[in-house]
Steps between C-alpha positions, in 0.01 A plus 500: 500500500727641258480572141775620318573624122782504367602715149168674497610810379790369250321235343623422164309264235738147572553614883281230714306642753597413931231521757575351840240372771603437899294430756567367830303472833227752296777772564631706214858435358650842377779458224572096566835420426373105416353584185690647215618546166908507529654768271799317286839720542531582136326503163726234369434245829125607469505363077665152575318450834179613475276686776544321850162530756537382872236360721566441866221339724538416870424160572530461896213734523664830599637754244811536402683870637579732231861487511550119523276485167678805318822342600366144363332671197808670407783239526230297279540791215890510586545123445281486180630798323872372546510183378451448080377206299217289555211679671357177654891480749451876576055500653705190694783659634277778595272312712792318667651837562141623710488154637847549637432842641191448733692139609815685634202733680353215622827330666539875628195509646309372838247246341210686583613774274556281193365545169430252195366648163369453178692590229428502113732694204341613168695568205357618149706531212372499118256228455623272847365488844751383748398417855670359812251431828558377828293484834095651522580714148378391124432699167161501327486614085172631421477427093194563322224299701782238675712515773819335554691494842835364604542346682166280393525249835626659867503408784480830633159546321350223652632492843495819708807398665688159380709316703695219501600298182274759331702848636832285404351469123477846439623711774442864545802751522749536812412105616793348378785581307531219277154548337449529108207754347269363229554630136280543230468626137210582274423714209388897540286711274502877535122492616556213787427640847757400723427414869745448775311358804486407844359125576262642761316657229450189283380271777225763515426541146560327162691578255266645270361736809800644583640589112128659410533672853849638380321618199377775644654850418360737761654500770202462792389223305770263492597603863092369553553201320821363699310557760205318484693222296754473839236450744728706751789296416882679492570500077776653289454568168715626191341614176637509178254644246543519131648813395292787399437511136496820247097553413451447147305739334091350490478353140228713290200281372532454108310800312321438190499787269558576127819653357591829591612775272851463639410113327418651200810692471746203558291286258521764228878494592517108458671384170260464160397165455269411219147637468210215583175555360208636739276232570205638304198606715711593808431854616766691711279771636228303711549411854407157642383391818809226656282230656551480923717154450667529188586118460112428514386370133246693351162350458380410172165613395231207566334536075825454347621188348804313586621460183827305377643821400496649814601164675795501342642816589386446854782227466709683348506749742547314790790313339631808446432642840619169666854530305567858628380387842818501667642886356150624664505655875174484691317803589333487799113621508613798806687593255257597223225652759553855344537385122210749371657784620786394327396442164651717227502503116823394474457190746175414251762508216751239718217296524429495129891429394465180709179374403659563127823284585329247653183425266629674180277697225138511536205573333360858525191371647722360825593779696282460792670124555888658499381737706355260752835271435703816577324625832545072626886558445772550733531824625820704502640612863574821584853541484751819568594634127766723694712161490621322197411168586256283310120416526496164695309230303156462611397122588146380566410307827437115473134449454469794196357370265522609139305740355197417286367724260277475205733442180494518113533182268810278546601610122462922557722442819759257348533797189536743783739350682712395143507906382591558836777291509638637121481850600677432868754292257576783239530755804772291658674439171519907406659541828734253521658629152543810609721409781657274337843536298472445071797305538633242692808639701882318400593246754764618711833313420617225737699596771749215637464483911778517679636143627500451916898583628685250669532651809111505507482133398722460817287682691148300410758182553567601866158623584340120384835321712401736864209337547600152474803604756202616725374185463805270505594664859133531634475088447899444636426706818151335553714154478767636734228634712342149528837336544585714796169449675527100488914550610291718758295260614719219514739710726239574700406154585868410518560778748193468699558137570839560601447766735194287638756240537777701680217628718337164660879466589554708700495479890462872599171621477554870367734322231230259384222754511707729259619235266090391450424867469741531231366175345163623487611781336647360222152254437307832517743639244433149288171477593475864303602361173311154477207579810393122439828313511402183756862492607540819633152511626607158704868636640313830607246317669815298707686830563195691657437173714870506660444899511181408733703280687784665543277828593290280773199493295204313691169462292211566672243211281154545759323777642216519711204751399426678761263800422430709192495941536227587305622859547816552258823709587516865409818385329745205457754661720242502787592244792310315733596430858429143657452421877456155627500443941382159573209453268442853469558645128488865454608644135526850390433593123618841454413532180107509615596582841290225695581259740361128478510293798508106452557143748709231429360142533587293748749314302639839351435404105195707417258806656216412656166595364366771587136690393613805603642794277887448612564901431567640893632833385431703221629871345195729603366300829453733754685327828429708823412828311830432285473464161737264312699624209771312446656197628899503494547139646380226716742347757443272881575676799608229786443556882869565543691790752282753557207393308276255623249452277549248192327648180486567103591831415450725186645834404262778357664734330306778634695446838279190710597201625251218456445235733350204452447209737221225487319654845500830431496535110661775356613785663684863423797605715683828413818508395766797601640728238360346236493835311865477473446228244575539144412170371508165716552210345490201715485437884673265814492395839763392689442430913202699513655794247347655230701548199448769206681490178482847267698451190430860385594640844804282507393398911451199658223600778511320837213539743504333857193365629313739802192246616492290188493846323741701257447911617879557618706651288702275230856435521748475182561147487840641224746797664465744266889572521526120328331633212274181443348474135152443496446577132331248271411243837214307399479248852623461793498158767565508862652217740820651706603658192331708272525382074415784277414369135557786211351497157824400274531144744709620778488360846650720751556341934465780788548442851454756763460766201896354380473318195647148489649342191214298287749412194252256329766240455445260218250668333561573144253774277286764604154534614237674299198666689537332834158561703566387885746341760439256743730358787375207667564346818482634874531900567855440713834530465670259272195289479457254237326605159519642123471795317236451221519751171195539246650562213183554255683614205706138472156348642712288777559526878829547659644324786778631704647430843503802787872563379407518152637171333295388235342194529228419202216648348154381409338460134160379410464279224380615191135359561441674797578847449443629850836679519424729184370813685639471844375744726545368913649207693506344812732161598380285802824332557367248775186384270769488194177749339589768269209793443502656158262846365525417088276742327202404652564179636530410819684179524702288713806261470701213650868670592754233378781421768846643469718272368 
């Protein structure tokens, strides 16, 4: 396990934290190249962009090497960063790019040594989160208490390893070349924590485990986390975190205390307003006790009346306390826990002032109810006098009520309140004539604006007419636009048909298959302007059937069902071998390396039944104190020459023969040299001879039998002076002649270590990810037979005669899609059977007749 930070030291406030997480067989990953955050080439690129993060994730079970992932991971950043415009065409272009890359490995490589991926591009700019996603790879958003992950359905994340229609669906990286990522777009906040993540992971875990797993800072804990979360699965993992913010100061608890003297001295500075009359009774120099919640009303004494008098003002105070409701701020009780201390003889003056403005003048005998009226009022904040801002209004909370307090007779408080008012009225009216003037100022005399020029009349005249240009030419090219796409269209149809009609004329087949290819064409080219047109659907439908024709297209409609692997193959591009001698059936899935053994009715249609497990061979059975590792291939050994005993044979990679024969079982029989070997790919036999093909090595091994056993020496079955290219051979088949099949579809015809021409006459287009050969017939010279091609990528079989004319190929129908994942083959000419590996199907087929 690895966990990596990036920008630990340099963080800034907006720069988003990186942590990356490998793990792989329980074996530490130092510095992966498959997780990153790619650096864009300038500041201007990294502004219109946005911040690019890579995830790579092996999906055929083994890692991916450092250098094919930098390499991947880098022309990824290369082809994002050059092209401009929509950010959506360059996360696509990027994944095409990687998927490009580990493909051209792949056709490089010997099939045991491929790779497929999972790939998944992050890009965050501003407030957008742009992703593109293909294979075993998806992106989780942790936000608040949800999390989101795209993709939200894969196929990846329920299936350990999909195959068939579901692998073509959503393929992983390096399969095929023609596949298309997923893309995505959702919204970003600066506290969303970004996840890029392998599938493993989330078939383990939900969503919501693996985001508050991620949540953890330290780094022993998240590593602990993973873990447990993984169950001891391989997981990738990619974290962006928020960035770091700035700590804000901690916020000090309001303070309740009186004014200071620095108070005092700005309120002596303040401006002179009128004098108000003392509220008679009211004593400056006596200190109060502030009650512990100072919204609480105080309790009225149990002996005294509730008079009308003092019902009244009651209302009249909390009228006037509901009114100024909303200029009040709350004061929290916390806040006034310390209030004694605080109490001071100015703050006991405060409280008087506002008990006088609120209830007015009062008789002498009342200034124990002010006072209680002034310690129930707000209190004042402490604020910082060093700054010239304002006292903030002070607001009571919701449920205050208002206070109640003993009062005087409505008539003493309405003649307070009325000498009040005249003295607060003759105060502002002695000010206001001393600021203002004795005379009222002369009007200033009428000055005559100036009148708008005629240039800048022409101006405002050509500034209303642009726009309505704009317009005038936006609506003529939109009209133009839609004229050309209907003279488009019809030109299209007119041309299609023609060259459809120009085609079925003519008598040479190359000429007619190019004139319908060129008529196809131009309906795709239609069918891209009006997709639903029915007459263009109908004359493509009529070109592709004279295509088939003319291209020998047979349709396979039935298959039998033979058997079903349980076991799955370590990847697509694993084959299978099949075996059938009389009713024997022997067939070789490399992908799990076992070998199942089956019988043939007596008709030939079906299997028998059997009770037993059908497995015969297994990687890790111990055969003769040998333990099996790896099974290259699976191939018939006849009692031919020097070899006279008739047998199944199996290649172990670790150098033994197996033998297997229904009297003695299965046996190991050492094989000479077999540390020479780089990588075998495939085995043959040919008149009791052993044959050993080693791609990497660039040999073709041939071993001659010594009693029924393989310890001589091996002979070069290629001069080395001829300077025979091995590279890239994915097959080989064995009558007289020896057929090597390489990955890009070529067929290449040796004889005696010369090769022969195999031209492939009549065959038009390529192969894609062919998986095996077969040659059928007789194992003489110039015997009767075919040369069968699995081409998996096109999902038909090839047909070709021993001098390599083409003669048809073989489609299933669209019902039966046993042809989608080809993986082995095996023709019994004389039965008319054909025996087909699909995925995990084991099926069976009538062979048509050659017309």
């Amino acid at each position: 396990m690895l966990i990596s930070r990036v920008g630990r030291g340099a963080e800034s406030a907006g720069t988003p934290r990186i942590e990356r997480v490998s793990v792989y067989g329980g074996a530490l990953q130092l510095d992966p190249t498959t997780a990153c955050a790619v650096p864009a080439p300038s500041r201007r690129a990294a502004e219109s962009r946005g911040s690019l993060y890579v995830l790579l994730t092996a999906a055929s079970g083994a890692p991916l090497p450092a250098a094919l992932s930098a390499e991947i991971v880098s022309a990824m950043g290369e082809t994002y960063y050059e092209l401009s415009g929509s950010i959506t065409r360059g996360l696509r272009a990027a994944l095409l790019a990687a998927n490009g890359r580990l493909f051209d490995h792949n056709v490089r490589s010997d099939p045991a040594m491929r790779l497929t991926a999972g790939g998944i591009c992050v890009v965050v700019r501003l407030d957008d989160l742009y992703i593109a996603q293909m294979g075993p790879a998806a992106v989780l958003v942790g936000r608040g208490m949800d999390a989101l992950r795209f993709p939200d359905r894969s196929v990846w994340i329920s299936h350990d390893a999909p195959v068939g229609a579901d692998l073509d669906r959503e393929p992983p990286l390096g399969l095929r070349k023609d596949a298309e990522p997923s893309l995505f777009h959702a919204a970003y906040r600066p506290e969303d924590l970004v996840l890029l993540v392998s599938a493993g992971l989330l078939r383990e875990a939900s969503d919501g485990e693996v985001v508050a797993a991620s949540l953890r800072t330290d780094r022993d804990d998240l590593a602990q986390s993973l873990t447990d979360l993984s169950n001891g699965r391989d997981l990738d993992l990619l974290v962006i975190r928020p960035a770091r913010q700035i700590p804000a100061e901690e916020s000090q608890s309001p303070i309740v205390s009186t004014p200071s003297e620095r108070a005092g001295a700005l309120t002596a500075e303040a401006p002179d307003f009128p004098e108000i009359e003392t509220l008679p009774g009211v004593s400056g120099g006596a200190a109060r006790d502030l009650p512990l919640r100072p919204f609480d009303r105080p309790q009225a004494s149990q002996d005294e009346p509730e008079s009308t008098e003092r019902l009244a003002f009651e209302l009249d105070a909390e009228s006037e306390l509901a009114d100024d409701e909303e200029d009040l701020v709350p004061v929290s009780e916390a806040s006034l826990a310390d209030a004694d201390d605080l109490e001071t003889e100015e703050s006991d003056l405060a409280y008087a002032d506002m008990a006088y403005a609120d209830v007015g003048h009062a008789e002498s005998g009342s200034a124990d109810r002010v006072q209680r009226a002034a310690s129930s009022a707000p209190v004042l904040r402490d604020v910082d006098l060093d700054d010239d801002s304002e006292l903030l209004d002070e607001t009571w909370d919701d449920d205050v009520e208002g206070i109640r307090t003993p009062g005087p007779g409505m008539g003493r408080i309405s003649e307070a309140l009325a000498q009040g008012a005249r003295k607060l009225r003759d105060g502002t009216e002695d000010v206001l004539l001393s600021v203002l003037p004795k005379e009222v100022p002369p009007r200033p005399p009428d000055v005559a604006r100036p009148g708008i020029s005629l240039g800048a009349r022409a101006l405002v005249a050509v500034a209303m007419i642009i726009p309505l240009i704009v317009l005038f030419t936006v609506v003529m090219t939109r009209i133009q636009y839609d004229r050309a796409r209907a003279a488009q269209y019809v030109n299209a149809v007119e041309q299609a048909q023609y060259l459809y009609d120009q085609a079925v004329r003519q008598e040479d087949l190359q000429l007619k298959r190019d004139g319908l290819y060129r008529a196809l064409d131009v309906v795709d080219q239609g069918l891209a302007l009006t997709p639903d047109n029915v007459d263009l659907l109908d004359l493509r439908r009529r070109a592709q059937h004279q295509v088939d024709q003319v291209e020998g297209v047979q349709v396979i409609y039935n298959f039998a069902r033979l058997y079903y692997f349980e076991d799955t193959p370590a990847s697509a591009t694993d084959s299978s071998r099949v075996v059938v001698h009389g009713k024997d059936v022997m067939v070789l899935n490399r992908g799990s390396d076992r070998i199942y053994r089956f019988y043939l009715n007596d008709v030939g249609d079906a299997l028998q039944p059997t009770e037993a497990n059908p497995v015969v061979l297994r990687s890790g059975d111990v055969i003769d104190g040998v333990t099996i590792t790896d099974l290259v291939d699976l191939g018939y050994m006849a009692s031919e020459g020097s070899q006279t005993l008739a047998r199944f044979i199996a290649l172990d990679r670790g150098g033994s023969l197996l033998s297997y024969d229904a009297t003695r079982g299965m046996r190991v029989q050492p094989v000479a040299n077999a540390d020479l070997w780089l990588s075998p790919q495939a085995i043959g036999s040919y008149f009791g001879n052993l044959y050993v093909l080693d791609p990497l090595l660039g040999r073709l091994f041939k071993y001659l039998p010594s009693n029924n056993e393989y310890v001589k020496t091996p002979l070069d079955y290629f001069d080395a002076a001829l300077g025979v290219d091995l590279t890239g051979s994915v097959d080989l088949a064995i009558d007289s002649n020896v057929y090597v099949l390489y990955a890009d579809g070529t067929v290449k015809k040796y004889n005696n270590g010369i090769e022969v021409e195999f031209g492939m006459r009549g065959f038009y287009g390529t192969m894609r990810s062919p998986v095996a050969i077969f040659v059928s017939g007789e194992q003489q010279a110039d015997a009767p037979g075919y040369v069968y091609v699995a081409d998996a990528g096109n999902q038909r079989v090839l047909q070709f005669t021993k001098d390599g004319d083409f003669v048809r190929q073989f489609r299933a129908v669209e019902s039966e899609p046993f042809m989608d994942n080809l993986r082995g083959i095996y023709v019994d000419e004389t039965e008319r059977r054909m025996f087909l590996v699909s995925g995990q199907h084991f099926v069976m087929c009538t062979l048509p007749p050659v017309q």
